[in-house]
DRENTIMI-319280 format. One record per residue (C-alpha): residue number from 1; z negated, y negated, x. Coordinates in pm, 1 decimal, decimal comma, m for minus. Each point is the difference from the previous one (the first is absolute). Example, Ala and Ser with C-alpha at 12.3 -4.5 7.8 and 13.67 -1.06 7.14 Angstrom:
2
R  pos        zz        yy        xx
R    1    m780,0     450,0    1230,0
R    2      66,0    m344,0     137,0
END
This chain:
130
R  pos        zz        yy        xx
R    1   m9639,6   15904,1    9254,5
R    2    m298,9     m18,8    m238,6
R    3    m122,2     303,8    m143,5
R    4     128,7     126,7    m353,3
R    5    m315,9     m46,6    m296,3
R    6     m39,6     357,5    m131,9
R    7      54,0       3,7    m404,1
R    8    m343,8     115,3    m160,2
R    9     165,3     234,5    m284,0
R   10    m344,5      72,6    m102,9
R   11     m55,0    m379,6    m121,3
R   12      21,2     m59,5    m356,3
R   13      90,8    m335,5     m75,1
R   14    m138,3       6,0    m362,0
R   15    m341,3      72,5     171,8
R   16      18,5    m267,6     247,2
R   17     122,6    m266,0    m327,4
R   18    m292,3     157,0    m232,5
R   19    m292,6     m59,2     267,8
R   20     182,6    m366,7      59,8
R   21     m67,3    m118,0    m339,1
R   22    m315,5     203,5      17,0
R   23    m123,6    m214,3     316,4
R   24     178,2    m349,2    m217,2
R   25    m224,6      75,6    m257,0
R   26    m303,4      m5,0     138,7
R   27      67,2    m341,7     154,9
R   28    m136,1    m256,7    m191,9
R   29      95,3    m374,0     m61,1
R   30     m11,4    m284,1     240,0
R   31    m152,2    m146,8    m301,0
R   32    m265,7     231,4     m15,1
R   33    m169,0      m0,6     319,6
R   34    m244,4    m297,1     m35,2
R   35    m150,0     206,1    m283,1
R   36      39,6     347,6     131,3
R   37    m187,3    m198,7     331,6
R   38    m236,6    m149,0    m224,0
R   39     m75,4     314,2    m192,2
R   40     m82,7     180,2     301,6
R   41    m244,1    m286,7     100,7
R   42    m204,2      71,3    m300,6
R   43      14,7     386,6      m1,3
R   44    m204,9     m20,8     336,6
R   45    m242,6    m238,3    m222,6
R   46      m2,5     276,8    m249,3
R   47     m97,6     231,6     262,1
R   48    m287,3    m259,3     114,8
R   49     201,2     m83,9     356,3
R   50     m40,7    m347,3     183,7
R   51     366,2    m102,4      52,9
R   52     m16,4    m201,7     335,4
R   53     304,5    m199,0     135,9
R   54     313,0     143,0    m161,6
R   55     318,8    m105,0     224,0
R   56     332,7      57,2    m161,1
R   57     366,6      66,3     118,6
R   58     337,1     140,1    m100,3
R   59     308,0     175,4     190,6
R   60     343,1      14,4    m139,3
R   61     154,7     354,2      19,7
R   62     359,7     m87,4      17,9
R   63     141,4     325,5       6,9
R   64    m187,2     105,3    m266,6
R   65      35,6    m282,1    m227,3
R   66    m376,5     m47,2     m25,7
R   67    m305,2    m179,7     108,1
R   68    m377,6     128,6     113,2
R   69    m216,3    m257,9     m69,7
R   70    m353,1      66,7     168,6
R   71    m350,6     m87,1      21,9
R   72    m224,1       8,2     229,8
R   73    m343,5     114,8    m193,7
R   74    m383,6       1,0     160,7
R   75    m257,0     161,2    m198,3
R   76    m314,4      79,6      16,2
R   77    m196,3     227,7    m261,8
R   78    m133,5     360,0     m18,9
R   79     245,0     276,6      93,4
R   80     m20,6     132,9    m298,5
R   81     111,4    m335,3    m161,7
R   82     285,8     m15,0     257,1
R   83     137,7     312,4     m83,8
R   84      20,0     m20,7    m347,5
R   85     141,6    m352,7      44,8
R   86     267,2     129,1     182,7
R   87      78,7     291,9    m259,7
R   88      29,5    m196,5    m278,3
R   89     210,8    m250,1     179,0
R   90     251,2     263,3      79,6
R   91       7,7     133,1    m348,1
R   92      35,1    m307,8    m153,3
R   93     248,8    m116,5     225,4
R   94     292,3     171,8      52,0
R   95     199,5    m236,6     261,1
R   96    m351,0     m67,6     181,6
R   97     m84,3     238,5     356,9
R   98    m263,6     m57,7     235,8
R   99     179,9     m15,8     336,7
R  100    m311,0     m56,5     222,1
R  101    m385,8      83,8     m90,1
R  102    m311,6     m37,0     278,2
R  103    m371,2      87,3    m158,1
R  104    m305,4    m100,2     264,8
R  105    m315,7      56,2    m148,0
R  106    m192,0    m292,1      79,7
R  107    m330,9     151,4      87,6
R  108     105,1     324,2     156,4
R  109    m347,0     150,5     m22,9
R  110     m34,2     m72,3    m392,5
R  111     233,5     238,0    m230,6
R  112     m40,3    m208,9    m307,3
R  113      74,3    m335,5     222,2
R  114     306,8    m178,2    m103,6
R  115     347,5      27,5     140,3
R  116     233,2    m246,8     101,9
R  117     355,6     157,9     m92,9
R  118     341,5    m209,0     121,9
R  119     317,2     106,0    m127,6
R  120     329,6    m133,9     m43,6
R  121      78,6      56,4    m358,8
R  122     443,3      46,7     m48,6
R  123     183,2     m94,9    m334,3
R  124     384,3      76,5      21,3
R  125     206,6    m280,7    m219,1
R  126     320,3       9,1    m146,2
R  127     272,2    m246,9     128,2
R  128     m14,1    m330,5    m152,9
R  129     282,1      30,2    m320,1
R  130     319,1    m230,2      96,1
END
């Protein structure tokens, strides 16, 4: 006999609705993602990166009714240049998380040397409207 789920009575389903729409709103368009994609492409020009070879993909969440589209982002700058980069992409973009991020300095002896930073930038899409 399988085992009886114990009731959480310390669940409040009003929470668990108001941090639904929360996470809904912060989706953004399938639409929208060529420009949010493109707009993060020229915030690392901003930020005087060199963009290498971008490579791009998307997963449908099912479940979740929702898509993470992703791109796979070289750069290479000054760290300080990286890291404000980054910043500004996450407070300017709201569905947008960096899921992976390697730094190698490419002259490990030379502090001011430039960096090669990969990272796998995340943007979470709404379904497609039916």
């Amino acid at each position: 006999r399988p085992p009886v789920p114990v009731a959480d009575t310390t669940v409040d389903p009003a929470r668990i609705i108001a941090a639904q729409r929360n996470f809904r709103s912060v989706l953004i368009a399938p639409a929208a993602l060529a420009a949010s994609q493109q707009e993060l492409l020229e915030a690392a020009g901003r930020h005087h990166l060199v963009v290498g070879q971008v490579d791009y993909a998307q997963e449908a969440q099912v479940a979740g009714r929702f898509s993470q589209a992703s791109m796979h982002l070289p750069l290479s700058g000054r760290y300080a240049d990286i890291r404000a980069f980054l910043a500004n992409a996450l407070a300017s973009q709201p569905a947008l998380s960096f899921s992976h991020l390697a730094i190698q300095r490419n002259t490990p002896t030379d502090l001011n040397s430039t960096l090669t930073a990969t990272l796998t930038a995340q943007f979470l899409l709404g379904e497609q409207a039916r």
